[in-house]
N, C-alpha and C positions, 0 to 999 in steps of 0.2 A: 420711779419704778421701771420706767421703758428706759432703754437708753440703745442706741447702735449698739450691736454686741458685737466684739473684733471677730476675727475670724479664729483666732485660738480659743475663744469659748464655744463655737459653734463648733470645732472641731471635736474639741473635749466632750459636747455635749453629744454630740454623732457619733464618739467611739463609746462613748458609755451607755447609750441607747442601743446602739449596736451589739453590744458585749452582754448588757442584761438580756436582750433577745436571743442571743445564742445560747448564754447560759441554757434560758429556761428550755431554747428549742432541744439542747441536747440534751438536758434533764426528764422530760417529755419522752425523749424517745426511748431511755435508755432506764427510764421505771417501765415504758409499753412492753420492752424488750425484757423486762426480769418478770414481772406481769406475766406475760407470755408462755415465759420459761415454768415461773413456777405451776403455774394452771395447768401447760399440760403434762409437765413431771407429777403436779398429783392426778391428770386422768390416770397417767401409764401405771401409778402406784396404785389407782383404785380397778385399775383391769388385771393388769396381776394378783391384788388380791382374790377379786373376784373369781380370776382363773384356777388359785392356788385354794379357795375351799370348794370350789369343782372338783377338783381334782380328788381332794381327802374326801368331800362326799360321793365321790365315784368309788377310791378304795372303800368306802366305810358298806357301800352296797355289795363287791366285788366281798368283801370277809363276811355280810351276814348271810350273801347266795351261800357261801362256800360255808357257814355254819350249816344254816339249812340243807344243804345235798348230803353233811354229814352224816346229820342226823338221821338223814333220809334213808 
């Protein structure tokens, strides 16, 4: 089972160790980075809304004032 290993296996073995660790390192970064993105594309979507039935419940008060003074 043990034997000297030449140096082309140890190389082999050190570029392929190497190459799975980058993989993952840049897999890692670049879900953190869509991650990121998505999360605060849906805050900006959930403050916009937010703002955007502000906005219609501020008209919806601004047409019942202006019913009311109508009537008035």
């Amino acid at each position: 089972l043990f034997y000297p290993a030449s140096p082309v296996e140890i190389v082999v073995s050190l570029c392929l160790t190497f190459s799975v660790s980058v993989v993952f390192f840049v897999g890692a970064i670049v879900g953190w980075i869509s991650v990121s993105e998505i999360y605060y594309s849906c805050m900006a979507c959930l403050n916009e809304s937010s703002e955007i039935s502000e906005e219609t419940y501020d008209d919806r008060k601004q047409k019942e004032s202006g019913i009311q003074n109508q009537k008035n």
